[in-house]
N, C-alpha and C positions, 0 to 999 in steps of 0.2 A: 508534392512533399518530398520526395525521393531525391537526391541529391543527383543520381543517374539520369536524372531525366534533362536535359541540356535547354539552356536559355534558347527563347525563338519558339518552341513546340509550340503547334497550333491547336486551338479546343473551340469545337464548333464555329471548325472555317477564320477566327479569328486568332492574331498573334498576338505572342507579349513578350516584352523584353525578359520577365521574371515569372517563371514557373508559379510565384507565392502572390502575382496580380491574376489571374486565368480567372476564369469564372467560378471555377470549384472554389473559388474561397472571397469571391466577392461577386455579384450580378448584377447589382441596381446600382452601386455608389461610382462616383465618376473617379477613376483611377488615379487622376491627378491628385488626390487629396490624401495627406498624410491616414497612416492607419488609425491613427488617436484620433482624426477627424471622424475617419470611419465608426470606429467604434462609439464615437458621441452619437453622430446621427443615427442610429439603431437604437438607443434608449435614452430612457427619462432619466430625470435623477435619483440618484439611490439605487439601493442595492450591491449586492455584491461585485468586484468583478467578472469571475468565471460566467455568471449569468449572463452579463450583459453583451456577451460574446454568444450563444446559442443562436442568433439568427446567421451567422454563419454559416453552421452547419446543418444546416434547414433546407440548401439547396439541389444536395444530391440523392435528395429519397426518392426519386421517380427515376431518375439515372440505374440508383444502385438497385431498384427492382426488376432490372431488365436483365439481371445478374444471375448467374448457373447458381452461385452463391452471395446469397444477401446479408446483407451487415446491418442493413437497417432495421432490423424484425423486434425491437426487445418494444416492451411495456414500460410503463412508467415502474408497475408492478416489478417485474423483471428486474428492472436494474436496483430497485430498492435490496430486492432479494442479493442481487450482487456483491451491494453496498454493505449489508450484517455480515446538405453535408456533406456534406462529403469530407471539409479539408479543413476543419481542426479537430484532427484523430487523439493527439495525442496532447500531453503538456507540454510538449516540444512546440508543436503551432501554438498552443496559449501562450506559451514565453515570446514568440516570435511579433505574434500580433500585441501584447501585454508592454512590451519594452519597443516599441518603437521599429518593428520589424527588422530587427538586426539580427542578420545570420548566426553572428557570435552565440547569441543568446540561445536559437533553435539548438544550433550544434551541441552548446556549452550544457542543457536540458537532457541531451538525446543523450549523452555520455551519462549524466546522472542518472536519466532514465532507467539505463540497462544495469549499471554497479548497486543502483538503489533497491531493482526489483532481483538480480541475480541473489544477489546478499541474502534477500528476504528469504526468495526460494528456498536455497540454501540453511535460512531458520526454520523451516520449515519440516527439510530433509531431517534436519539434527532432532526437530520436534518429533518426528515419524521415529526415529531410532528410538528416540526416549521413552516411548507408547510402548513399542516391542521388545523393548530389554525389559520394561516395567512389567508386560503382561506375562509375557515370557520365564522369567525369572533369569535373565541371562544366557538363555539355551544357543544364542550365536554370535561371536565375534560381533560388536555396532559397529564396524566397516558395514560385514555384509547385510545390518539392519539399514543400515543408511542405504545402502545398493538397493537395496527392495522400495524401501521412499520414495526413492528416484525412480525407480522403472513404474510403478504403481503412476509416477507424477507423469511420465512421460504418454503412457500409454490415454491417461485421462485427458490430454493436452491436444490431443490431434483434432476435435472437433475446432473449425475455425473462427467462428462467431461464439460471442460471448450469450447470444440466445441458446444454444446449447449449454453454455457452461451453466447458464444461469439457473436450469434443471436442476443439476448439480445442489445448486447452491441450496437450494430452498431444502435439501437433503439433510446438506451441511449444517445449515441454521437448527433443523430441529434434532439435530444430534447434538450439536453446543447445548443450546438449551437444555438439553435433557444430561448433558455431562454438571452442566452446574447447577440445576436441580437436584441431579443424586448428589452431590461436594456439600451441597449448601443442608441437607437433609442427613447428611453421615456426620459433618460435622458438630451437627446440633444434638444427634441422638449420642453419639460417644463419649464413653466418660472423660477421654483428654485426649489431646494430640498427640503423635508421636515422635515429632523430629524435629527441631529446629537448629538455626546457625550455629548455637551456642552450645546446643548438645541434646540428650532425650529426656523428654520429659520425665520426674519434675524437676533435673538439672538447673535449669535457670529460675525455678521455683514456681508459683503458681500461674494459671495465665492472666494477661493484663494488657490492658490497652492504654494507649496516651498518643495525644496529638501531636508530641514533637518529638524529633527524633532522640533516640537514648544516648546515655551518656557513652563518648566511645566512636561515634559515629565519625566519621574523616568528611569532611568535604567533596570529596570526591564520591564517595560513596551516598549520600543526597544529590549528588550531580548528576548520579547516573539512572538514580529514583526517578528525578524529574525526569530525564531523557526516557525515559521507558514508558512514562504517562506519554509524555509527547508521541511517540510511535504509536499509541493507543489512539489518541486521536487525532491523527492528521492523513488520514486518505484522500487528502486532494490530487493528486498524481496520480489517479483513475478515472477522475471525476470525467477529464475530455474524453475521454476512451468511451468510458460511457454514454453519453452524451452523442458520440457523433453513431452511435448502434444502437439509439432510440428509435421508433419510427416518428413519435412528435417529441425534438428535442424540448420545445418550451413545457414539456410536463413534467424535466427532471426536477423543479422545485418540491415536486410531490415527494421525489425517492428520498431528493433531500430530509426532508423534512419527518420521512419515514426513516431514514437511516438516524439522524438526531437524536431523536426521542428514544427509540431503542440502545443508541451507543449510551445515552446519559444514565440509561437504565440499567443496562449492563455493566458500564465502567465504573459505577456508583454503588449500586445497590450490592450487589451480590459480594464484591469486595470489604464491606463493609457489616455486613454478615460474618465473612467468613474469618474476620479481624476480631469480631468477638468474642468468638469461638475458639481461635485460635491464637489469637494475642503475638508478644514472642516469641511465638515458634512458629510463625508463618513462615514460608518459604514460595520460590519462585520454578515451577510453578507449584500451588498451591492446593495441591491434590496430593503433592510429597508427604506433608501435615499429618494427615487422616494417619488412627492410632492403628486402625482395621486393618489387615493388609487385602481382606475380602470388598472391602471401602473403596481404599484405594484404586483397585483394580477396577472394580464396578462403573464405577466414575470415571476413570479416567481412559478404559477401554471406546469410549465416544469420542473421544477429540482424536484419534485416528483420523476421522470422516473429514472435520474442518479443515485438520491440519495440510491434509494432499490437494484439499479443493482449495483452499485460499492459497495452496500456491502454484496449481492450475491456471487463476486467474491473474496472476502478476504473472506465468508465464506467459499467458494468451497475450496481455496488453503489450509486454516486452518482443514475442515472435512478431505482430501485427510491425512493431517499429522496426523493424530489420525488413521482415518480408517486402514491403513497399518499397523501404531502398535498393531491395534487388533486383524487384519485380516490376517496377513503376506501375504506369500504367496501362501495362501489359496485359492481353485476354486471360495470361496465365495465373494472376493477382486476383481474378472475382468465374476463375471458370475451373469446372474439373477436366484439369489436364494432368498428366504424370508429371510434367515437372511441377507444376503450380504445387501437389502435394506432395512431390519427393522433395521440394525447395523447403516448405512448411513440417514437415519429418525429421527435415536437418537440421534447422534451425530450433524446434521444441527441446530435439536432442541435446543440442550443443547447450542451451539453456540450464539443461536441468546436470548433466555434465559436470558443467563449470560451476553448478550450484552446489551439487557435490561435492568439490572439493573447497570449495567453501566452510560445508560444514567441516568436515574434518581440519581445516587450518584451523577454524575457532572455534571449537566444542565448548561453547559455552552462550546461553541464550541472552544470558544478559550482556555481555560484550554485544552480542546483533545486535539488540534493541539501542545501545546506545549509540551505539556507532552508526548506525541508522538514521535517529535522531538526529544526531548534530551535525554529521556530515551531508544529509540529504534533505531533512524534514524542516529543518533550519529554512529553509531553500523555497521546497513546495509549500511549503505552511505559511509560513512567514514571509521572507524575504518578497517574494517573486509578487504576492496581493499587495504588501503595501509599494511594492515598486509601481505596477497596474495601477494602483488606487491614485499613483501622482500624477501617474500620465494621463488618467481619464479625467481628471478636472485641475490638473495644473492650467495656474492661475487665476482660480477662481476656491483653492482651499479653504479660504475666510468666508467665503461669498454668504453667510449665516448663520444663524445659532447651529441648527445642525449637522450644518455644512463644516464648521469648525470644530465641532465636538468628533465627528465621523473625522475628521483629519488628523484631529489629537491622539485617539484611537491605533490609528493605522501607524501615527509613527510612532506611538508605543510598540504598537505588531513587529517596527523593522527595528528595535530595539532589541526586542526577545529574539528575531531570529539571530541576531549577529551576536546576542548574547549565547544562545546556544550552538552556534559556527565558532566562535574563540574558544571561550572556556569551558563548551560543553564539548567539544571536540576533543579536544585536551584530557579534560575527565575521563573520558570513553579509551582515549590511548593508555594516560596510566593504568586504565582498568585493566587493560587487556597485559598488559606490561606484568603487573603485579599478580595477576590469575596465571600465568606462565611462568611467573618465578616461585609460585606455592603449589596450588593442589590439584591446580587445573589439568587434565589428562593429557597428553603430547597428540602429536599432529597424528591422524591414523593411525589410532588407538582402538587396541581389543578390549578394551576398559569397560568396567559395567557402567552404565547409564542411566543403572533404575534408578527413580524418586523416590 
């Protein structure tokens, strides 16, 4: 996978013209045949793309357990918990083998890759400052709360495998839950909200809900609505990471399906709650609301926990992408050596770094989330499955009722993503445009933060 690693390299005694033919990413299919050949003859019909790629990376789990350090180790369990072979690591190899093995595409991924998870990082850091100013009451410059984010994120990052992070996670999950358990319970017991866009309560008058948006509302500002749901759910751009630090790749249906049910749950339900509760004066995020200031704090002192470990984990997947480019496949990549972990030390760093000043460029969450959205989610979500989905049965899209209806489907899929790459791109820049020329705090900013 590693760019450094030079055409010709030999893998168990045998050559290949192309690093992305070697056995690490194919064994049984006979070379000569396009990768869309490949990928047909590994599965039936139906199903997802990403799926039908998992045998793939099924063939380095006896390789990778001969390792000082294994990657293979997680659960189906594990990775579900993540979710709340060797050589498709990343979604840089899924775009590679998904579009017709062209480098363009890996390359074109890898760069997305890292702007798409630095960024995140970086919302993440900005989420961290906004916990500490909140609980705090303001007690330190949000530079040095963002500093603390960072190093909290950097320090939690050194383990290499996401079966350690995934510890973590299960941590993480039942600290969320339990932040919106308390939100969803304070809000219900209190007599009214305390804050919304328009001013404090009962300023915009009583609370009130409705299904469409209020009068007043700009286009852009619904733009950036949807972009923000969409960053909710589209974690496919983990999924291969995942997946190749299974020890049985074919059981990620399970995490799937574990992760679904909970996201449907979570990005429904609790929302939806708290909407009625809260009405107009909801805000983002939505712990600001609570009239309590003992509420508030309560509540939203747990998403601390989430916030450093979900961005823990977009750094683990983003160092893993670098690490291999530098390290190939090198004893220094799967063994404890001082460089192998001074290489993995520098690179978490640099990560969280640059995520850093991230936040401070855009101190404002909902700028990320859009910008996210449209410039990258567009992409992993969208674009890239219904790209996949042409190549695995072009010329045979009609071939059925199913077969056509699943076709219909998908180019509806590369509809939306290009609808949210134009105009939802655009929305996310005016947003950021117009947050800079109002109230929005300046770039490294001593500015309070609380909600």
């Amino acid at each position: 996978m590693s760019s450094s690693i030079s055409a010709g390299k030999k893998y168990d005694d045998e050559e290949y013209d192309d690093v992305k033919q070697a056995p690490a990413y194919s064994t049984e299919l006979d070379g000569r045949r396009s990768s869309i050949d490949r990928i047909n003859a590994l599965v039936d019909e139906g199903g997802t793309p990403i799926l039908k790629l998992l045998p793939l990376v099924d063939h380095g789990l006896s390789v990778d357990h001969t390792h000082e350090i294994k990657l293979r180790t997680m659960s189906w369990q594990k990775a579900a918990w993540l979710l709340a072979g060797d050589q498709i690591m990343d979604i840089c190899d899924f775009a590679y083998y998904a579009l017709g093995q062209s480098r363009i595409a890996y390359e074109f991924s890898g760069f997305m890759l890292l702007a798409n998870n630095i960024i995140l990082i970086g919302f993440h850091v900005l989420t961290g400052a906004k916990v500490l100013n909140t609980l705090s009451d303001h007690s330190l410059c949000t530079v040095g709360f963002s500093a603390i984010a960072m190093v909290m994120g950097i320090v939690l990052s050194i383990p290499r495998t996401l079966r350690h992070v995934s510890f973590m996670s299960i941590g993480s999950a039942i600290c969320m839950g339990t932040a919106i358990l308390l939100f969803l319970i304070f809000a219900g017991i209190e007599e009214a909200p305390l804050y919304g866009y328009n001013g404090n309560y009962p300023t915009d008058g009583p609370v009130r809900t409705y299904a469409a948006p209020i009068a007043g509302t700009t286009w852009v500002q619904c733009m950036n609505a949807v972009l923000n749901i969409t960053f909710l759910w589209v974690p496919q751009i983990l999924f291969p990471s995942f997946i190749s630090e299974m020890e049985r790749p074919q059981d990620f249906p399970k995490s799937l399906a574990v992760l679904t049910a909970i996201s449907a749950f979570l990005f429904i339900v609790p929302p939806a709650i708290g909407f009625h509760y809260l009405g107009q004066y909801s805000t983002a995020p939505a712990f600001g609301s609570l009239g309590v200031t003992s509420y508030k704090k309560g509540s939203f002192a747990f998403v601390i926990v989430p916030t450093i470990i979900i961005g823990v984990i977009y750094a683990n997947v983003s160092a893993k992408f670098i690490y291999l480019r530098v390290l190939g496949k090198s004893r220094h990549s799967h063994s404890n050596t001082l460089i192998g972990w001074g290489v993995w030390v520098a690179i978490i760093a640099f990560l969280w770094i640059f995520a850093f000043i991230f936040a401070e460029v855009i101190p404002s969450m909902g700028d990320f989330l859009s910008l996210l959205g449209a410039a990258f989610d567009s992409f992993f979500g969208f674009i890239y499955f219904a790209v996949a989905y042409w190549q695995l049965h072009r010329g045979q899209l009609f071939s059925g009722v199913g077969r056509s209806i699943m076709s219909v489907v998908h180019a509806f899929v590369m509809i939306v993503g290009l609808f949210l790459l134009g105009p939802g791109l655009y929305a996310a820049v005016k947003a950021i445009i117009a947050d800079y020329s109002s109230s929005t705090t300046p770039a490294f900013s001593c500015a309070d933060l609380s909600i």
